[in-house]
C-alpha positions as semicolon CSV with decimal commas, in nm:
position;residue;x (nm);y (nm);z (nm)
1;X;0,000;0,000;0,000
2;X;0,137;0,312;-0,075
3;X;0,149;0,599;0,211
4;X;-0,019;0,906;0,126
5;X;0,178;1,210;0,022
6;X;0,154;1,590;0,013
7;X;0,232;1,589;-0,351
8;X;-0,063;1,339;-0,447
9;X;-0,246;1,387;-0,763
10;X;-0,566;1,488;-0,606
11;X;-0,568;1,675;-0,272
12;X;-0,778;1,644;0,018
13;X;-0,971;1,959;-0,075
14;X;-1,007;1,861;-0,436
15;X;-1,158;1,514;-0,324
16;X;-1,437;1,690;-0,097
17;X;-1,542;1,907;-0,372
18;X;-1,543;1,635;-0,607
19;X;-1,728;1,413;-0,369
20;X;-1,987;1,726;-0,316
21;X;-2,045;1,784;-0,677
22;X;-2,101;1,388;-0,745
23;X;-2,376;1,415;-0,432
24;X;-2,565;1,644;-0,610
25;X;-2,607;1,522;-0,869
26;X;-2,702;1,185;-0,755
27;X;-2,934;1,318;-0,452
28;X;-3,251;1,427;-0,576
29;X;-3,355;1,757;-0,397
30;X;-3,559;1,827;-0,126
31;X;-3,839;1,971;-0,331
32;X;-3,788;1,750;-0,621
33;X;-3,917;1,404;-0,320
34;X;-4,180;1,623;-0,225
35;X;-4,319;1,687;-0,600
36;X;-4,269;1,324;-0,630
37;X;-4,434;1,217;-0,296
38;X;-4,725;1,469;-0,387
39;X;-4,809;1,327;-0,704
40;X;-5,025;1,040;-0,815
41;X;-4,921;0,720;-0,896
42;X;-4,964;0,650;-1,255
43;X;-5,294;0,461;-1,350
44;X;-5,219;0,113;-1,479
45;X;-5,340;0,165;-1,827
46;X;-5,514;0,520;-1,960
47;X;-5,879;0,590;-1,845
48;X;-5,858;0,276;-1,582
49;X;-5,860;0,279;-1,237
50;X;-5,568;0,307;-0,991
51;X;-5,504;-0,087;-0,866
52;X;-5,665;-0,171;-0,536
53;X;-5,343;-0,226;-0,258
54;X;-5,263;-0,564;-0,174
55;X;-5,440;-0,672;0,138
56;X;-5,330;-0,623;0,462
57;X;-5,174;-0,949;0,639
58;X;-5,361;-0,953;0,940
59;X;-5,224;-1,194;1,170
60;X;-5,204;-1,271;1,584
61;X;-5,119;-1,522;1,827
62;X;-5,371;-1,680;2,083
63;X;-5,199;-1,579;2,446
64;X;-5,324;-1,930;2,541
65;X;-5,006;-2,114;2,304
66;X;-4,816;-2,022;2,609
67;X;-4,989;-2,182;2,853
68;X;-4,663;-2,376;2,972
69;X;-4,478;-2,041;3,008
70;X;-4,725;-1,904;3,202
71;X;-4,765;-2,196;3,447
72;X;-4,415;-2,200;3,533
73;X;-4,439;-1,809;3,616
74;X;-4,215;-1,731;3,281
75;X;-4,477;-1,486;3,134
76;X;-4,779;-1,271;3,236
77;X;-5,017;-1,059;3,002
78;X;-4,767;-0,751;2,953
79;X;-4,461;-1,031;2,844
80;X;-4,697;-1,160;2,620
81;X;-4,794;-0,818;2,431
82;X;-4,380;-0,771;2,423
83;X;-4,352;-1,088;2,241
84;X;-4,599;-1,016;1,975
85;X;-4,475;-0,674;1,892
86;X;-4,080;-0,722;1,902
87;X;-4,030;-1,107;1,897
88;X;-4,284;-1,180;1,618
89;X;-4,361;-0,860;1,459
90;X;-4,718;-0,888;1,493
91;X;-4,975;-0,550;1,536
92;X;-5,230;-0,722;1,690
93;X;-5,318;-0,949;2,034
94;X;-5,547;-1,250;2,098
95;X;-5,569;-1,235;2,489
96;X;-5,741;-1,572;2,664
97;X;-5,874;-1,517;3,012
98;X;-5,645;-1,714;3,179
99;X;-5,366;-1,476;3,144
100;X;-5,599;-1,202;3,309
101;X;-5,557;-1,138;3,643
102;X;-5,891;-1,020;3,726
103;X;-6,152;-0,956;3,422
104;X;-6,304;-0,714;3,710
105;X;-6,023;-0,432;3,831
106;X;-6,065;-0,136;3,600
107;X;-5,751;-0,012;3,664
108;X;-5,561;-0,359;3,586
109;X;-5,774;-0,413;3,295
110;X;-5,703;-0,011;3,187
111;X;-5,328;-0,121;3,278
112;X;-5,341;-0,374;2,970
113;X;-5,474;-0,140;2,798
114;X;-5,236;0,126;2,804
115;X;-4,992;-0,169;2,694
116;X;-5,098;-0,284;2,382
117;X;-5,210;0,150;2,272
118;X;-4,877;0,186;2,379
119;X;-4,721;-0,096;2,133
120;X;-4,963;-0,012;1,843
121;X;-5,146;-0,339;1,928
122;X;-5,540;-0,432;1,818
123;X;-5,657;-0,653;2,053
124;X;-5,832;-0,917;1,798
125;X;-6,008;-1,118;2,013
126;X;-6,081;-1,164;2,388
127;X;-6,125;-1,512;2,429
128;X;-6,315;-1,614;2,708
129;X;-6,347;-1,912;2,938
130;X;-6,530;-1,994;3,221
131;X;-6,800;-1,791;3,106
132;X;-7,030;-2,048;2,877
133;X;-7,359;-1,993;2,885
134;X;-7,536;-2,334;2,936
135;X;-7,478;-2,560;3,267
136;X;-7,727;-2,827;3,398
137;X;-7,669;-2,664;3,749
138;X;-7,865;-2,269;3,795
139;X;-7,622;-2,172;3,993
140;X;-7,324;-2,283;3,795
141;X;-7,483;-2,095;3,540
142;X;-7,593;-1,791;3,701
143;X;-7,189;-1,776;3,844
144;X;-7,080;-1,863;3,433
145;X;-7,301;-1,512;3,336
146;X;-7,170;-1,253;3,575
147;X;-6,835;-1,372;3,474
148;X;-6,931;-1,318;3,074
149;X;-7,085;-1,007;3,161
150;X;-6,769;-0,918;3,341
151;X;-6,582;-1,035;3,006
152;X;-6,824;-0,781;2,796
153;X;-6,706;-0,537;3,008
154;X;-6,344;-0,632;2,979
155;X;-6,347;-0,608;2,604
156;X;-6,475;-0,257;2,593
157;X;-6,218;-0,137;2,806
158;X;-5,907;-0,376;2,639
159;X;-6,066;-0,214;2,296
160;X;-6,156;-0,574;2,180
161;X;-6,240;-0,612;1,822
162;X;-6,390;-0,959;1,886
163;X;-6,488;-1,209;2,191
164;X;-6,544;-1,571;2,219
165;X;-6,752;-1,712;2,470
166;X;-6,882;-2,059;2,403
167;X;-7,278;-2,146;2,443
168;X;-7,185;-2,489;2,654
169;X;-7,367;-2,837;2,668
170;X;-7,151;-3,164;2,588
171;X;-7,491;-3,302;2,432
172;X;-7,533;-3,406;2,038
173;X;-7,806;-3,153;2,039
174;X;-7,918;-2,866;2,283
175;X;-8,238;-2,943;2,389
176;X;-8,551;-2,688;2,341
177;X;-8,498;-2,510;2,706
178;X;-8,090;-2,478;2,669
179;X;-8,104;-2,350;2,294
180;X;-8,396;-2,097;2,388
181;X;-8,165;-1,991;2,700
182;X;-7,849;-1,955;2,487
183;X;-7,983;-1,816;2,204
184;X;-8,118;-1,529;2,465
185;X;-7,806;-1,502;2,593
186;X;-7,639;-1,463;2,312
187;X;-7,916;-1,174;2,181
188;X;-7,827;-0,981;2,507
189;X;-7,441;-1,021;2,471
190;X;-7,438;-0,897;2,150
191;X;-7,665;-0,623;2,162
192;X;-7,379;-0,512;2,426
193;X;-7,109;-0,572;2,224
194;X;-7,262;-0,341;1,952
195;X;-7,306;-0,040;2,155
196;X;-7,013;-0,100;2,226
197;X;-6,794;-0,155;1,887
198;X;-6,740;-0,518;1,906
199;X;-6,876;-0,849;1,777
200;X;-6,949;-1,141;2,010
201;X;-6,967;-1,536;1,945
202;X;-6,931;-1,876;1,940
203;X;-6,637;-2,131;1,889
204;X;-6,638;-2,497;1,728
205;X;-6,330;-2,625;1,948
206;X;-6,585;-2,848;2,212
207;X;-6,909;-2,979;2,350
208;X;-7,238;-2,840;2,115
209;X;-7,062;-2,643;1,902
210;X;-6,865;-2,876;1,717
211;X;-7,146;-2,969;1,517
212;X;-7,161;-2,735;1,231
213;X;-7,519;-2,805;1,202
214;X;-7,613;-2,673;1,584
215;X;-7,411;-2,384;1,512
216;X;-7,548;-2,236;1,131
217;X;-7,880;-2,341;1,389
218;X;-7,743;-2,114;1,625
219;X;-7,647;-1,804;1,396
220;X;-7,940;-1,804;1,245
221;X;-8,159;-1,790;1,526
222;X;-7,933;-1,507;1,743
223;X;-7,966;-1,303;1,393
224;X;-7,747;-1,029;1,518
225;X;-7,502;-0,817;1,356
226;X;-7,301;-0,821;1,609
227;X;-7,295;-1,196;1,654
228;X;-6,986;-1,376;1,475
229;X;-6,811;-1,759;1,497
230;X;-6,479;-1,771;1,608
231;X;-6,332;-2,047;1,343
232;X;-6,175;-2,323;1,532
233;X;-6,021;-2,448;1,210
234;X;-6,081;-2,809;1,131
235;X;-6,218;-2,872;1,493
236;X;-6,555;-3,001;1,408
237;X;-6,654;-3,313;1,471
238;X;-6,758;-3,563;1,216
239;X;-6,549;-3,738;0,901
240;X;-6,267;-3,556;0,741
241;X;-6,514;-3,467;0,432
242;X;-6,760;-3,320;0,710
243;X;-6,482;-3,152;0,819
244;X;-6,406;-2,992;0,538
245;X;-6,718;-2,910;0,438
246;X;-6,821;-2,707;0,779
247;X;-6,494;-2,478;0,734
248;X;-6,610;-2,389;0,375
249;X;-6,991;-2,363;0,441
250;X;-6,812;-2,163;0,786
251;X;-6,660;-1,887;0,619
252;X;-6,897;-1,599;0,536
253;X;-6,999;-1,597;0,892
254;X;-6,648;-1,575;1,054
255;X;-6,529;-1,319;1,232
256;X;-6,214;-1,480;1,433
257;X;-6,036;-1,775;1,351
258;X;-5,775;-2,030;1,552
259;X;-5,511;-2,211;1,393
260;X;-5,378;-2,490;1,528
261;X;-5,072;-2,705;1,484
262;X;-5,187;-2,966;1,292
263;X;-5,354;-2,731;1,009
264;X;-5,004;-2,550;0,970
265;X;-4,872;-2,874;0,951
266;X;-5,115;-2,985;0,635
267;X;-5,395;-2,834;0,411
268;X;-5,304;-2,473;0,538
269;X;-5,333;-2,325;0,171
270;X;-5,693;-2,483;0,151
271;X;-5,788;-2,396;0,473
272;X;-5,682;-2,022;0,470
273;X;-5,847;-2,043;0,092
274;X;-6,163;-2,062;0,229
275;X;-6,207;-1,749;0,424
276;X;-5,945;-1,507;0,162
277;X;-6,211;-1,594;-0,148
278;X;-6,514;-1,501;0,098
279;X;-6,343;-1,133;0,183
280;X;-6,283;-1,231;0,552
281;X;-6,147;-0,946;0,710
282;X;-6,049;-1,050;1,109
283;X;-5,715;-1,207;1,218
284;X;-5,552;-1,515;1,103
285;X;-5,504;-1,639;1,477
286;X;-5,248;-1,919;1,579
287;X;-5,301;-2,161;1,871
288;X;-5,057;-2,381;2,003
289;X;-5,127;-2,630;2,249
290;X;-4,805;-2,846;2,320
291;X;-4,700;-2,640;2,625
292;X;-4,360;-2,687;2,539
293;X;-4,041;-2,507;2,332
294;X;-4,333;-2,272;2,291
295;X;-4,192;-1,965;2,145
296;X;-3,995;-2,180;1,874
297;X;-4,315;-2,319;1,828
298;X;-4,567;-2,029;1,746
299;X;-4,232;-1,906;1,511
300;X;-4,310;-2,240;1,305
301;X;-4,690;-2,235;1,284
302;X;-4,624;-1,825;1,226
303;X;-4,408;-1,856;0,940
304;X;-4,647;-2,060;0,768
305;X;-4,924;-1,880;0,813
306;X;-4,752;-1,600;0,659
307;X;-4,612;-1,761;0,385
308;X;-4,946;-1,886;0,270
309;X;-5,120;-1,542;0,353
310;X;-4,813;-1,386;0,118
311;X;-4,905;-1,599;-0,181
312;X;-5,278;-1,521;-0,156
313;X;-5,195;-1,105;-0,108
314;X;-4,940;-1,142;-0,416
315;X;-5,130;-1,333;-0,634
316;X;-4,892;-1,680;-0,658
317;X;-5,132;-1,909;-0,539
318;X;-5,404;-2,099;-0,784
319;X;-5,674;-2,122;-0,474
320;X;-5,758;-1,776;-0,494
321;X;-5,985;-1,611;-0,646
């Protein structure tokens, strides 16, 4: 290498100015990005209309896929909201109760709050246990509704878009007195959760509701517009083909979904299909229920969930429409 010199070719002085007059010419100015920023994009072809923006990826985790965590005291609510927004990128949250504290204390509740407004989170969905709206026993059931109108409450405050509170009964079929009592229920709860910006529903992932028949029975009788089905994705009960059928015939009327492990694992395209080609516009939610190398975990099931999602929103898959 040779040492520089006094006497080199080009000075030190000479070099700046050179270096200054190449900068301007390659750095647009400041008014020049504004022009640019100000004006419209150009219209794909003359006299047609601008294209609309791909769609938004619109993805969360269900707190409940940490379960194990949480148990052995390794993460509470406001760990949970840190992982979604700077370990997995996400701008949304799927809280389940049993990360909650109390669904009572305003100013815990208000706390949580302030968390996820403060990260730039939507709370998706509230998902609610302990709250389910048919038991044999009155006062098992009177004990089940304060604590979903305590939920109802919760959500307004947390700024829920969504919450999932499941009808009950481990029957076939709800018999004439329980479906009369839920469907009630369920007319009350979301008459709430319209006044107060949310929609409120049911969830195929036990009991009743795995039928898909008791539950397009169910929607149809509630006939609110603020009454939705949280998608437990192929957790329905009957064949594979009845299966498969009941998240298809699902999908106009869903307005949360849950993902779990082994749909990531298989017919993820087909199963995501279902709801993109019907315009559904809530979160693509995963659950995981293993209780162990969690966060790995939900980065496996997230990652394909995304990649599917990207194919649909870019147009390089064949099952959309």
């Amino acid at each position: 290498m040779m040492e520089p010199t006094s006497k080199s070719s080009m000075s030190r002085r000479g070099f700046v100015k050179g270096l200054a007059a190449l900068t301007a010419v390659a750095m647009p100015s400041a008014a020049s990005l504004a022009a640019a920023e100000s004006s419209p994009a150009p219209l794909a072809a003359a006299g047609q209309p601008r294209p609309a923006p791909p769609r938004k990826l619109k993805i969360s985790i269900l707190s409940y896929s940490f379960r194990g965590l949480l148990g052995q005291g390794q993460i509470d609510v406001f760990g949970y909201l840190e992982a979604c927004k700077y370990r997995y990128g996400l701008e949304a949250a799927d809280i389940w109760t049993g990360f909650l504290k109390s669904r009572e204390d305003e100013a815990y509740l208000k706390s949580i709050r302030e968390a996820l407004d403060e990260r730039e989170l939507e709370l998706a969905d509230l998902c609610v246990d302990e709250a389910h709206i048919w038991e044999d026993d009155p006062a098992a059931r009177e004990k089940n509704h304060r604590n979903a109108l305590a939920s109802l409450k919760a959500a307004a405050i947390l700024g829920a878009r969504f919450m999932r509170v499941d009808a009950g009964s481990r029957g076939a079929s709800w018999t004439n007195e329980q479906f009369d009592h839920i469907v009630q229920r369920y007319k009350e709860y979301a008459q709430f959760a319209q006044e107060h910006g949310f929609k409120v529903g049911a969830e195929n992932h036990w009991g009743t509701e795995q039928s898909w028949a008791n539950l397009a029975k169910l929607y149809r009788a509630v006939s609110h517009p603020a009454f939705g089905l949280s998608c437990h994705i192929g957790g329905w009960a009957g064949s594979a083909e009845e299966k498969a059928a009941a998240d298809r015939e699902a999908a106009p009327w869903v307005c949360h979904t849950h993902i779990p492990w082994d749909i990531c694992e298989g017919p993820l395209e087909e199963k995501l299909a279902n709801l993109w080609n019907v315009g559904y516009s809530g979160y693509y939610s995963v659950e995981h229920h293993s209780a162990k190398n969690e966060y790995r975990n939900v980065a496996i099931q997230l990652a394909r969930v995304r990649a599917v999602l990207e194919r649909f929103r870019t147009g390089q898959s064949d099952r959309v429409k």
